[in-house]
C-alpha positions in Angstrom: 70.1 19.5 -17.3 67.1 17.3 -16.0 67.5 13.8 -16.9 63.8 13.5 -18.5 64.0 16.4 -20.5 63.6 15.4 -24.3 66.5 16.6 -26.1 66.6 16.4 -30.2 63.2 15.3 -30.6 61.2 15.8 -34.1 57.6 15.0 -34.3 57.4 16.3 -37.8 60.4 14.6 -40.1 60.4 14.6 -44.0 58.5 18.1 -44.2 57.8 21.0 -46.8 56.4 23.9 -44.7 53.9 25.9 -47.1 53.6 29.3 -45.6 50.4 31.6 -46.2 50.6 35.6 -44.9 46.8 36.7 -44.7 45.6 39.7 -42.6 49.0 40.3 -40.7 48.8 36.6 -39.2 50.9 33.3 -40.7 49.5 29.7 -41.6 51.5 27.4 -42.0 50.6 23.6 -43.3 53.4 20.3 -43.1 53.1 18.5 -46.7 55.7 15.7 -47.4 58.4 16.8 -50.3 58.1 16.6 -53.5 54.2 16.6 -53.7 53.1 20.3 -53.4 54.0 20.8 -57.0 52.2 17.7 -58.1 49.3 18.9 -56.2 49.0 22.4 -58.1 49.3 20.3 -61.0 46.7 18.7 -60.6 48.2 15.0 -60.6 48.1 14.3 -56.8 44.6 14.7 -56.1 44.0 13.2 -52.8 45.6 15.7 -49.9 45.8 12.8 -47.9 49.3 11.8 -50.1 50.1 15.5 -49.5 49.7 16.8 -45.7 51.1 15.0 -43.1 48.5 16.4 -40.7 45.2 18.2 -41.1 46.4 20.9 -39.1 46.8 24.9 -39.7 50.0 26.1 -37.3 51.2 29.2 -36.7 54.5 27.8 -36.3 55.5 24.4 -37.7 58.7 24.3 -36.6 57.9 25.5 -32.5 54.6 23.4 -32.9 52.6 26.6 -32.0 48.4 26.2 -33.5 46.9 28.8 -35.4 44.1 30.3 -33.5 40.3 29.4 -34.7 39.3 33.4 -34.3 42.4 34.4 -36.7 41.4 32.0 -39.5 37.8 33.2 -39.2 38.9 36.9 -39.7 41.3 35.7 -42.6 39.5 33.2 -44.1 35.7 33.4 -43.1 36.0 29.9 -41.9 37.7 28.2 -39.0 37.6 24.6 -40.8 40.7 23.3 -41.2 40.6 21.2 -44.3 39.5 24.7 -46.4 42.1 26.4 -44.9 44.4 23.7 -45.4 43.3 23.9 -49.3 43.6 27.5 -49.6 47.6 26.9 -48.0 48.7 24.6 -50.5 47.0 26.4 -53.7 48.2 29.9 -52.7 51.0 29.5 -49.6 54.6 29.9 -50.4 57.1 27.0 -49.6 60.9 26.6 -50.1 62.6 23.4 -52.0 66.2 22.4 -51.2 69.0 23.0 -53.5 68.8 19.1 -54.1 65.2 19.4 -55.4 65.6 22.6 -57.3 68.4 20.7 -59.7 66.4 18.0 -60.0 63.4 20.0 -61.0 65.7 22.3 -63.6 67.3 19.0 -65.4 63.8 17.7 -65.8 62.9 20.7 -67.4 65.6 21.1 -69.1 65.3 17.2 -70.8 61.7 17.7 -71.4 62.5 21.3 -73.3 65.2 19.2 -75.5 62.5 16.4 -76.1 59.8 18.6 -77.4 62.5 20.3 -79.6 63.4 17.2 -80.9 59.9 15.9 -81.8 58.8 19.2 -83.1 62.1 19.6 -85.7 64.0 17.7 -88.4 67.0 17.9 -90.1 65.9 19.9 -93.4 68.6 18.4 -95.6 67.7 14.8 -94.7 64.2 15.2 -93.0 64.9 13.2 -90.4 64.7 13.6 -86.5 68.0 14.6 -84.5 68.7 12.4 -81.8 68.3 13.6 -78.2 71.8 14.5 -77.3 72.7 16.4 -79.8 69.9 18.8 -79.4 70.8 19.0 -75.5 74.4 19.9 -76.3 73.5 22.5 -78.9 71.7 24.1 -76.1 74.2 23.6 -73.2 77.1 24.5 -75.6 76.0 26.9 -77.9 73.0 28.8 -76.5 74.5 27.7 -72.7 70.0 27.6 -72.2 68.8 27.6 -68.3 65.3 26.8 -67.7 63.0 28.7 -65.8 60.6 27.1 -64.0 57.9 29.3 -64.1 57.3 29.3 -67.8 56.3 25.7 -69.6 58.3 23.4 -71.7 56.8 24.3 -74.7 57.0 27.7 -74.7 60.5 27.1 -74.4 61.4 24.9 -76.9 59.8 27.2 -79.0 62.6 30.1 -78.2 65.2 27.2 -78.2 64.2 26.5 -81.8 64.3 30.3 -83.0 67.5 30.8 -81.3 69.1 27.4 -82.9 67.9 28.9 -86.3 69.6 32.2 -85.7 72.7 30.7 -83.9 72.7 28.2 -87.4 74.9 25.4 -84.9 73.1 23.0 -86.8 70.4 23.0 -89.9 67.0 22.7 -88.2 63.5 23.3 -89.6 60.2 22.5 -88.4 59.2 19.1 -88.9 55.7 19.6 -91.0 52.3 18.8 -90.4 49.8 16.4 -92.2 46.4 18.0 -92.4 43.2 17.7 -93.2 40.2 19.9 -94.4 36.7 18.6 -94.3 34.7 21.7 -96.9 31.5 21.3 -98.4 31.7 19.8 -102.0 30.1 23.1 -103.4 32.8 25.3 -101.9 35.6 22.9 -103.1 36.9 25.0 -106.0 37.2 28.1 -104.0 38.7 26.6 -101.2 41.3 25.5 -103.9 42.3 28.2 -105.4 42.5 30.2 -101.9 44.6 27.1 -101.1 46.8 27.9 -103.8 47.2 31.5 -103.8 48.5 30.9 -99.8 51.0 28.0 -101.5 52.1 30.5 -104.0 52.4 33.5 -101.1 54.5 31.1 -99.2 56.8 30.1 -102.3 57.4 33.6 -103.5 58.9 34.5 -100.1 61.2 31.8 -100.6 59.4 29.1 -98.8 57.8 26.9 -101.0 57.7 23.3 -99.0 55.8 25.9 -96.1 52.5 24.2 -98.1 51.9 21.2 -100.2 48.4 20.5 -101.2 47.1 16.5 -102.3 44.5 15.7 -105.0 40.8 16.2 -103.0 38.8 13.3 -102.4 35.1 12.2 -101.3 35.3 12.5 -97.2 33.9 9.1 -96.0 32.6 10.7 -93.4 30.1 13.1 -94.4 26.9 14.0 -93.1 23.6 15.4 -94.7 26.1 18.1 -96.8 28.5 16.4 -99.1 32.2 16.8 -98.2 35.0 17.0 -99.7 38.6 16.1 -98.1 42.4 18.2 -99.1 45.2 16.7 -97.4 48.2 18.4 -97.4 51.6 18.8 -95.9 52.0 22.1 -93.6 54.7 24.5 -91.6 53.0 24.3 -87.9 53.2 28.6 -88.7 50.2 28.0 -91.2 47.8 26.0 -89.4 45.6 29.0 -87.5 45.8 30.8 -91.5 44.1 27.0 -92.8 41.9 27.2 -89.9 40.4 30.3 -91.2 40.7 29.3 -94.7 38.4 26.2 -93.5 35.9 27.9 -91.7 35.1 30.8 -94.1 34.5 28.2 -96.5 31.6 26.4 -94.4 34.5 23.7 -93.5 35.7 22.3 -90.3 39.3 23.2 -88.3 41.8 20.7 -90.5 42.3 17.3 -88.3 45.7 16.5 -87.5 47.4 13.2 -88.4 50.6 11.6 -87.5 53.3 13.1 -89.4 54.4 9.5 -90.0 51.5 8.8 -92.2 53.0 8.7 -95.2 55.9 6.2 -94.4 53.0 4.1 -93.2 51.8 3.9 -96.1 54.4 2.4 -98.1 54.4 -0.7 -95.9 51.6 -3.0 -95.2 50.8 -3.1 -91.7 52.8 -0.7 -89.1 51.1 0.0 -86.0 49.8 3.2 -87.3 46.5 1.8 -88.3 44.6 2.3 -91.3 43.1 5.2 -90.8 46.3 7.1 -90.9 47.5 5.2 -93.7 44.9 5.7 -95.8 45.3 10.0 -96.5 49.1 9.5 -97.8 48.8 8.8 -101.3 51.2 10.9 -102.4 54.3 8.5 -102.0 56.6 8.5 -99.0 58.7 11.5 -100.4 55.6 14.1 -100.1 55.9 14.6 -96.3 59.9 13.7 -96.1 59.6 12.3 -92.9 61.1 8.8 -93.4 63.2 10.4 -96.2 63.7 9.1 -99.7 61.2 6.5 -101.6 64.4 5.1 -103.1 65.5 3.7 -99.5 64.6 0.0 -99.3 62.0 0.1 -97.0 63.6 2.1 -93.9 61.8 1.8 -90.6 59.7 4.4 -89.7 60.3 7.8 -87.9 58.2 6.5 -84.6 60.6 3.1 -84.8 64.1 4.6 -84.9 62.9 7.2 -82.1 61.5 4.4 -79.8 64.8 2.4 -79.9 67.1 5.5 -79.2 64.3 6.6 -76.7 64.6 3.4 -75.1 68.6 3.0 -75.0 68.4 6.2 -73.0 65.5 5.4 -70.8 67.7 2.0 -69.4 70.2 4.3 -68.6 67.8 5.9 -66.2 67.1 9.3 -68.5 63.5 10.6 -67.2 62.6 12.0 -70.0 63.3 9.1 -72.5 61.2 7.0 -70.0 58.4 9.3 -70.4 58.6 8.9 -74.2 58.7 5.1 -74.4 55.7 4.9 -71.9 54.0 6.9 -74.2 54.6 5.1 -76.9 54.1 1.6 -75.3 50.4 3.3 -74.2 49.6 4.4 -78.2 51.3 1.8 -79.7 53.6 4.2 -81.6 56.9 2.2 -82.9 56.4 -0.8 -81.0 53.6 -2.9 -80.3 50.9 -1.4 -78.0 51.4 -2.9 -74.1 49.3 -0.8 -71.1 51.1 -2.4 -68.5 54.8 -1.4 -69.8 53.5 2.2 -70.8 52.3 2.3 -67.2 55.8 0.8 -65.5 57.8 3.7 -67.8 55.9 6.3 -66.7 56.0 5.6 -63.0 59.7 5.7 -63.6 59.4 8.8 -65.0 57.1 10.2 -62.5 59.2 9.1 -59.1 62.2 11.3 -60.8 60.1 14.1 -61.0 58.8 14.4 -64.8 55.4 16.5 -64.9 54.3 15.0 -68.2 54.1 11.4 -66.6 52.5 12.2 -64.0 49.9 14.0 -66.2 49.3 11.4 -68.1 49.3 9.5 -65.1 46.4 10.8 -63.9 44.5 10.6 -66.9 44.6 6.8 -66.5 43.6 7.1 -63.2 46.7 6.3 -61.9 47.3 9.0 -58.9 50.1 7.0 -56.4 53.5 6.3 -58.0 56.0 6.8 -55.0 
């Protein structure tokens, strides 16, 4: 063997090769690991972070150039940084076994987190912690994630399926609503209200809908407006959005379902705008639980310190939660640079959610 002759030598180290078939001809691009995904995301916006070079090949791994007069007849252009584009959004690429995991327990934590938000225990109305949601689904419904459908859709079959499996007594936390109707149309909209309450309660659900006393909006316009809060099943909130509407109202505004424990102390982080629709007692929307409790701490409290045990024990998905809450000031005191800290955390192990919200600060580099 000559004595000058290179042997082992990688230009290209640290690669994903995203491969494009087009015409009979391949293109292949080098992008660093891990940020292909975030790039069809939408989180990584600047392909910089993303190729290693600005280069279409033929063959990554022999270092052989794709021809100008192929990507002309495939693409209609021979410039490299469109072609390049068109790779990444539409090329296949292959992730190591390593990666894949990674990418299916992230899922699979972000799954168990939006069933946890999104359900209660219906015998005590409050939230189930984290783990025992994930070991209903590893033990019971033995749930794998698939990556090509999102996390909410699939906490949605988790929750059916926990309801039919009946491990554990779940029911959709409910919703506090809403409805802005002109003051004219105010006693039709209540007694369509009521004959959808009393629907609901004759087929055996009757907490699905519970109305509140109407009240001057604040915020009306030219038209008078009157206001109907009330506690919902998520099912029934496209039915009150058509109840609204055909009445000359507005789609029902959503407010945090911890409203009403708000309410019953003096200040708590919620804000007085949230506070102020919950005047039917802390019981009506059974978040917090009973009124006869000596002032518990709220729903968005007890979550943030459970949320924040697991997140110093390095669980993605709890770090996603308490940057969110650190960023809207839900359970703790509201602190930017915190929120921002636990989402990077979050991000660098692969969560989509952080680096979503991420982005929407602005923030597009957290390697």
């Amino acid at each position: 063997m000559p004595r000058l002759q290179p042997v082992g030598i990688k230009k290209l180290t640290n690669i994903c090769i995203v491969r494009l078939k087009r015409n009979g001809k391949r293109f292949e691009v080098a992008a660093y690991r891990n940020t292909v995904v975030a790039w069809r995301n939408k989180v990584e916006k600047n392909i910089d972070e993303v190729l290693q070079v600005h280069t279409i090949f033929e063959n990554v791994e022999k270092g052989i150039l794709a021809k100008s007069e192929d990507m002309l007849d495939a693409f209609g252009t021979d410039d490299e940084d469109k072609v390049c584009v068109e790779v990444l959004d539409r090329g296949e690429f292959q992730m190591s076994e390593e990666e894949r995991q990674m990418m299916v327990d992230a899922l699979f934590r972000d799954v168990a987190s939006r069933v946890t938000d999104m359900c209660v225990n219906p015998e005590t109305r409050l939230p189930y912690p984290l783990s025992t949601i994930e070991r209903a689904m590893r033990e019971t419904l033995h749930f794998a994630p698939a990556t090509n459908k999102s996390a909410k859709m699939q906490a949605l079959q988790v929750i059916r399926q926990l309801e039919v499996a009946n491990v554990v007594p779940i029911a959709r936390a409910r919703m506090q609503l809403r409805l802005l109707v002109p003051t004219e149309e105010l006693a039709k909209m209540q007694t369509a209200l009521q004959a959808l309450a009393e629907a609901e309660a004759a087929g055996g659900a009757s907490e699905r809908l519970q109305l509140n006393t109407p009240e001057p909006a604040a915020d009306a316009a030219a038209v008078p407006m009157s206001a109907i809060g009330c506690h919902s099943d998520p099912s029934l909130f496209r039915p009150l959005s058509e109840l609204a509407r055909a009445h000359g109202g507005s789609a029902p505004a959503t407010l945090p379902a911890a409203a009403p424990v708000a309410a019953s102390s003096d200040s708590s982080g919620s804000g007085p705008a949230t506070a102020k629709p919950a005047s039917s007692g802390p019981s009506a929307c059974g978040a917090g639980g009973g009124g006869d409790r000596p002032k518990p701490p709220s729903r968005e409290e007890r979550m943030f310190k459970l949320n924040l045990r697991n997140a110093e024990k390095g669980d993605p998905v709890a770090q996603l939660e308490v940057g969110k809450a650190f960023l809207d000031g839900m359970g703790v005191e509201a602190d930017v640079q915190q929120g921002k800290d636990w989402l990077r955390q979050a991000a660098q192990q692969g969560v989509d959610a952080a680096k979503i919200r991420l982005a929407e600060l602005g923030i597009l580099t957290y390697r």
